[in-house]
C-alpha positions in Angstrom: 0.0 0.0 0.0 1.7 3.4 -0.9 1.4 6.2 1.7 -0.9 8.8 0.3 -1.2 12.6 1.8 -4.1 13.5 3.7 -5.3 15.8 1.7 -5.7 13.3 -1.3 -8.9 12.6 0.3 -10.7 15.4 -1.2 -14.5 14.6 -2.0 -14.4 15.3 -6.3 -17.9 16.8 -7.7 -18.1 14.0 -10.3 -17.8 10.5 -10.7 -13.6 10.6 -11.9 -14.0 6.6 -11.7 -15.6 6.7 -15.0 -13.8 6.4 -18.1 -13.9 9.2 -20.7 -15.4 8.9 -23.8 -14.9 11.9 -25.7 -12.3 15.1 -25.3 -15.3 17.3 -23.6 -15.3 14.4 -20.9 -11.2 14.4 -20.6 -11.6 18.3 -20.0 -13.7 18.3 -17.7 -12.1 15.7 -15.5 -8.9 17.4 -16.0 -10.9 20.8 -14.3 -12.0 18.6 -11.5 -7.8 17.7 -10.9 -7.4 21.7 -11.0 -10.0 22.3 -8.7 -9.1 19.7 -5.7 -5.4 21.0 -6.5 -6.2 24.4 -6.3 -8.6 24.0 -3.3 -6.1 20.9 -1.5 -2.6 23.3 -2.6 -1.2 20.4 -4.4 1.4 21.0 -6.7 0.6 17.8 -9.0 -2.1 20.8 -10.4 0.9 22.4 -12.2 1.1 19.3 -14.5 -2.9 19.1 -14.7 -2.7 22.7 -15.9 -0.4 21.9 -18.5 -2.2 19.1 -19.6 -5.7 20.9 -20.0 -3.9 23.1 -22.2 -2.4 20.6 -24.4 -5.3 18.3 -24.4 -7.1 21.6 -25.7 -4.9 22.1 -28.2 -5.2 18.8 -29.3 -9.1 19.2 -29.6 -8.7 22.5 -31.6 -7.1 20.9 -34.0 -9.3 17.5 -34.7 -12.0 20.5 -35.4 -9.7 22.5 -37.5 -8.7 19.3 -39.5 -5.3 19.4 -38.7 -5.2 15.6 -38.4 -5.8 13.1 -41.4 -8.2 11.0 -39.0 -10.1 13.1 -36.6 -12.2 10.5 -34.8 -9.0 8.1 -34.7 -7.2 11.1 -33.5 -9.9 11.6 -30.2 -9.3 7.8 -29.7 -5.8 7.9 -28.7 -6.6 11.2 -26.9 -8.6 9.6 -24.8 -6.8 6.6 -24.6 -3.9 8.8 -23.7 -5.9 10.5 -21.0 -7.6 7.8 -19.0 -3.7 6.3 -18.4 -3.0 9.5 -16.1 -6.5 10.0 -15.0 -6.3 6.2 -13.7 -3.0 6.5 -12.4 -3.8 9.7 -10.9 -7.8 7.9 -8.8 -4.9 5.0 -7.9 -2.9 7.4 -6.3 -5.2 9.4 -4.6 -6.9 6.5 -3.1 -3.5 4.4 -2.2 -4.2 1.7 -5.0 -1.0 0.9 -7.0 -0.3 3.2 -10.2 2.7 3.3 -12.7 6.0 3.4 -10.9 6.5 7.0 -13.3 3.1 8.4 -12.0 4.0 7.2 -8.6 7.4 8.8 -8.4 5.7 12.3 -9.8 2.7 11.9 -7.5 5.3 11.4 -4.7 6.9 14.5 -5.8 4.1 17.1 -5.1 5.6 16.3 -1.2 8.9 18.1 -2.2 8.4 21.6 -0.9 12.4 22.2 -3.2 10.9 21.4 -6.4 10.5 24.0 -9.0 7.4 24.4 -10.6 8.7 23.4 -14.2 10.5 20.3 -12.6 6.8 19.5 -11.5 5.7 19.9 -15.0 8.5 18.0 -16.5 7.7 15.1 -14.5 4.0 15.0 -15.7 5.3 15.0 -19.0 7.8 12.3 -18.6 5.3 9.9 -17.3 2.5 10.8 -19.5 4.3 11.1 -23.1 7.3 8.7 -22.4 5.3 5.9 -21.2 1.5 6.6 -21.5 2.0 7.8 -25.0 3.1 5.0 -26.3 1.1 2.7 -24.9 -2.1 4.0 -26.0 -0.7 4.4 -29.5 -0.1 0.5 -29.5 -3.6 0.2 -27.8 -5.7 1.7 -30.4 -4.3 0.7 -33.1 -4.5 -3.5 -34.8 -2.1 -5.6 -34.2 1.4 -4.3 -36.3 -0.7 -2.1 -38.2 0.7 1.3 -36.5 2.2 3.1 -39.3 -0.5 4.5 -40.5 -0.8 6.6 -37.4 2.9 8.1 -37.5 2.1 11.7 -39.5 -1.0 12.1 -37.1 1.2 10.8 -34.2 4.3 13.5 -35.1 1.5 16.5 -35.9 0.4 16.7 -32.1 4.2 18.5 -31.8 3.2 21.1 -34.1 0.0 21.2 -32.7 1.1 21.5 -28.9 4.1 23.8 -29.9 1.8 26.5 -30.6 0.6 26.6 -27.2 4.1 26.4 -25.7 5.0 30.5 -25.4 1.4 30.6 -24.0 2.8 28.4 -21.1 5.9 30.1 -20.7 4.1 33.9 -20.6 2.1 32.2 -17.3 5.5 30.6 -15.8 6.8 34.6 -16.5 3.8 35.8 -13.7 4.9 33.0 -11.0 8.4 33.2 -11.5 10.1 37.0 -12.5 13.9 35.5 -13.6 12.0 33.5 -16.4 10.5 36.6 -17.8 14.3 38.2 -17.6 16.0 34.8 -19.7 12.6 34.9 -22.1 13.9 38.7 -22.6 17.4 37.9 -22.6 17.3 35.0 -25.5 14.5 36.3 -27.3 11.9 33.8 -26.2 14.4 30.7 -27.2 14.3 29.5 -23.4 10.8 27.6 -24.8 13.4 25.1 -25.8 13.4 23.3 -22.6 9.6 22.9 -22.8 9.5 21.8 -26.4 12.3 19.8 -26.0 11.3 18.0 -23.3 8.0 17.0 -25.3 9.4 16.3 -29.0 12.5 14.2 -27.8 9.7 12.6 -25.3 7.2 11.8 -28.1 10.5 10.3 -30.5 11.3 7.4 -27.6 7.6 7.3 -27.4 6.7 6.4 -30.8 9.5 4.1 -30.6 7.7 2.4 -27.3 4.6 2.3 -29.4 6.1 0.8 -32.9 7.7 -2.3 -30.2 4.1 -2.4 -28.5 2.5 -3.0 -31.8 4.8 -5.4 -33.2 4.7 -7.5 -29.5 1.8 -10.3 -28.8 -0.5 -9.5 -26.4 1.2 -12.1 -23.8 4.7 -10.4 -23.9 3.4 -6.5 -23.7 2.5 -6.5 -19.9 6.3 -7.0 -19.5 7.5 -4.1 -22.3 5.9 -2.0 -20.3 6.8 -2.8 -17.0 10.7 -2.2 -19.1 9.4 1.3 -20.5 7.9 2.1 -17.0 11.2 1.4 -14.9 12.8 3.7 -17.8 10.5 6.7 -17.5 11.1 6.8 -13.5 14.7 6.9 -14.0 14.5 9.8 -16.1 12.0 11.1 -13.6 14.7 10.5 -10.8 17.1 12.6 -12.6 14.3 15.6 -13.3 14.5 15.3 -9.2 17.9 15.1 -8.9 20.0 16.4 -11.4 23.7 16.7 -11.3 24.3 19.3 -14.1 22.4 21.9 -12.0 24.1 22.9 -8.8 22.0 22.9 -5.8 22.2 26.4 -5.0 20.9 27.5 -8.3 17.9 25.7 -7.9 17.6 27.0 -4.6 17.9 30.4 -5.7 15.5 30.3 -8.4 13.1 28.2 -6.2 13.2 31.8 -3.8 12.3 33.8 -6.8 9.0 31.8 -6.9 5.3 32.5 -6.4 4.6 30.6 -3.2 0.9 30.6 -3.7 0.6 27.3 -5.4 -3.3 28.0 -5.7 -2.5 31.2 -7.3 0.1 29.6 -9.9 -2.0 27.0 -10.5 -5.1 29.3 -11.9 -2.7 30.9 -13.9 -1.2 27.7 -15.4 -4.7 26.7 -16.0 -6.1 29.7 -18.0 -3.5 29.6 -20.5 -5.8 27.8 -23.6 -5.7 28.1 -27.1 
């Protein structure tokens, strides 16, 4: 049984055991995250925040037809969705989850952690092993190639949304506003980067997935999972950032995580 904070007991308005069906539904579940975290002061609402606003994105461009298969498109979307959504009701209610959801979870109890390094560990569970996984799971059996150019447009679709993010980091935390200045809004790189390289070994994940019998897969993903919380171990912990940079920046910070996370949450397309 994994220990689970207190305040992960907070009563949601709606039913969050059921399954999505559609985007609208994924949205809404993902304001009911914002509101507990916003109402509980739990930093795993950064990463929710983010996530409305890509999954938003995402949903702006199946109705602008930015995809070649719209409905196939809001499949994976909600496939992609009701991984973290599961992970995240397992969690809160001390049920086993993803060891990469668990170690992010885990991290909301690090009062050190910078907001991005919050974000960045949604992101690694989410797109380096949920991604993946849903691809494979929505798609027949070594058939997923015809999914790739919809698969690789989600970057382009989600990068428009990225300075959008980075203008609402700039109201929480001053010295970002000064580097976005300073390098002429380049500093997004961490951001995108941290997605696109994500959704490469992702795809990669998903091509395996696809390729594997149904017997085997259980065990690819326990590999892909045990991968994803190393590389969230190292977003805790890094070694090429000394300690007392962090520490300064973390000073610069807005402390009201209720605050940052309404302003990481109104930032859709």
């Amino acid at each position: 049984m994994f220990h689970v904070r207190k305040n992960f007991n907070f009563t949601f308005k709606h039913k969050l055991m059921k399954t999505p069906t559609n985007i609208d539904e994924v949205l809404q579940r993902l304001d009911d995250i914002i509101a507990w975290s916003k109402v509980t002061k739990n930093p795993a609402g950064y990463f929710a925040s983010t996530y409305k606003c890509m999954t938003a994105a995402v949903a702006h461009g199946i109705k602008k037809n930015k995809f070649e298969d719209g409905p196939r498109m809001e499949r994976l979307d909600v496939a992609f969705a009701s991984r973290y959504l599961e992970a995240f009701e397992n969690y809160r209610h001390g049920r086993k989850c993803t060891n990469a959801w668990f170690t992010a979870f885990e991290a909301a109890k690090n009062k050190d952690l910078l907001i991005m390094q919050h974000i960045l560990l949604g992101i690694n569970a989410h797109i380096n092993l949920d991604l993946g996984v849903s691809a494979a799971s929505v798609m027949p059996y070594r058939r997923i190639t015809p999914l790739k150019n919809d698969f690789n447009t989600i970057n382009n679709v989600i990068a428009a949304i990225s300075q959008n993010v980075q203008d609402s980091l700039n109201k929480i935390c001053y010295p970002v506003s000064i580097i976005d200045e300073l390098s002429n809004g380049q500093d997004n790189v961490m951001l995108d980067f941290a997605i696109s390289k994500a959704r490469d070994t992702s795809w990669a994940s998903a091509f395996i997935l696809s390729n594997s019998i149904q017997i085997i897969r259980p065990s690819l993903i326990r590999m892909i999972d045990n991968a994803a919380t190393l590389v969230a171990r190292n977003i805790i912990v890094s070694e090429k950032t000394p300690e007392n940079i962090l520490k300064k920046l973390k000073s610069c910070e807005s402390s009201d995580v209720h605050k940052n996370i309404e302003i990481l949450s109104a930032t859709i397309v």
